[in-house]
C-alpha positions as CSV (number, residue, x, y, z in Angstrom):
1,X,0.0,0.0,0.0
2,X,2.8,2.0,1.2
3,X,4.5,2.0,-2.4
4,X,1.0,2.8,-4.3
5,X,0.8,6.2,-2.2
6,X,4.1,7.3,-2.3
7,X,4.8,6.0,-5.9
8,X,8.0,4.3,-4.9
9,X,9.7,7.6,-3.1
10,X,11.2,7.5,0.4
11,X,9.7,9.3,3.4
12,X,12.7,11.6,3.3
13,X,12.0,12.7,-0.1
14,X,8.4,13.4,0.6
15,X,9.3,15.1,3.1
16,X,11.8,17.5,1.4
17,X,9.5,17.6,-1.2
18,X,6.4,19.0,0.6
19,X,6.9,23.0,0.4
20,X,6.8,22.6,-3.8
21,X,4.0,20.3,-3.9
22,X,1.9,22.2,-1.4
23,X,2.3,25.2,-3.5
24,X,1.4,23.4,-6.5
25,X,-1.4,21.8,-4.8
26,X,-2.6,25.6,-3.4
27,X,-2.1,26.6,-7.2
28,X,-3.9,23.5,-8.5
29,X,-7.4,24.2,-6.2
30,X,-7.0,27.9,-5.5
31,X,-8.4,28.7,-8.9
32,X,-11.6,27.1,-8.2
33,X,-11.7,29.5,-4.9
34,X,-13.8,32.7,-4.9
35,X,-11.1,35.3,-4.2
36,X,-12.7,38.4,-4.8
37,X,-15.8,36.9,-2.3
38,X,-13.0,36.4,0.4
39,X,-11.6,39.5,0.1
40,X,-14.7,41.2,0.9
41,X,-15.3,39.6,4.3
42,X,-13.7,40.8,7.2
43,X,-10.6,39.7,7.9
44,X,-11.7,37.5,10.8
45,X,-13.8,35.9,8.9
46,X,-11.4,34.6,6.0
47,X,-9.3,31.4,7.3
48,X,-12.4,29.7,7.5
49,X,-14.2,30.7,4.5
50,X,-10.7,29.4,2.6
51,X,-10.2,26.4,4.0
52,X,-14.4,26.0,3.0
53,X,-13.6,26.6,-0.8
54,X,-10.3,24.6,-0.7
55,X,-12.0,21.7,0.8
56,X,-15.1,22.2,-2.2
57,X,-12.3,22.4,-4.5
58,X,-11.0,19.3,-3.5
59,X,-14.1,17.4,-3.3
60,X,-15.3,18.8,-6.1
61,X,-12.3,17.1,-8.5
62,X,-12.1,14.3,-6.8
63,X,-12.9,11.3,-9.1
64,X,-16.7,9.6,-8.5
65,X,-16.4,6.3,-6.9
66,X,-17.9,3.0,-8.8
67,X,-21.1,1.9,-7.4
C-alpha cells in the first residue's frame, strides 16, 4: 500500500519535497476559490471561509467512486 501512495519515493523525499507540492497543490485548487468573495469579508472571517472553498475544491475534482 505503502508503495502505491508514495509512488516508490522514500519518506525523506516526501518530506523535502512537501513546500513545492503544497504550492502546487494551493495553485492547483486555489483557482476554483472565490477570491474576490473572500476579500470582501472581514478579515476575521477569511481562514475559514478558505479552508471551506479549498475543501469544495477538492471534493469537487475528486474522481466519483464505482457503485
Amino acid at each position: 500500500m505503502w508503495d502505491q501512495i508514495s509512488e516508490g519515493r522514500e519518506w525523506d523525499d516526501l518530506l523535502n519535497n512537501s513546500p513545492r507540492t503544497r504550492r502546487a497543490s494551493y495553485g492547483f485548487y486555489g483557482k476554483d476559490v472565490n477570491w474576490e468573495e473572500i476579500n470582501r469579508l472581514p478579515a476575521w472571517k477569511r481562514p475559514l471561509r478558505i479552508a471551506k472553498g479549498f475543501f469544495w475544491a477538492l471534493l469537487m475534482k475528486l474522481t466519483a467512486a464505482d457503485a
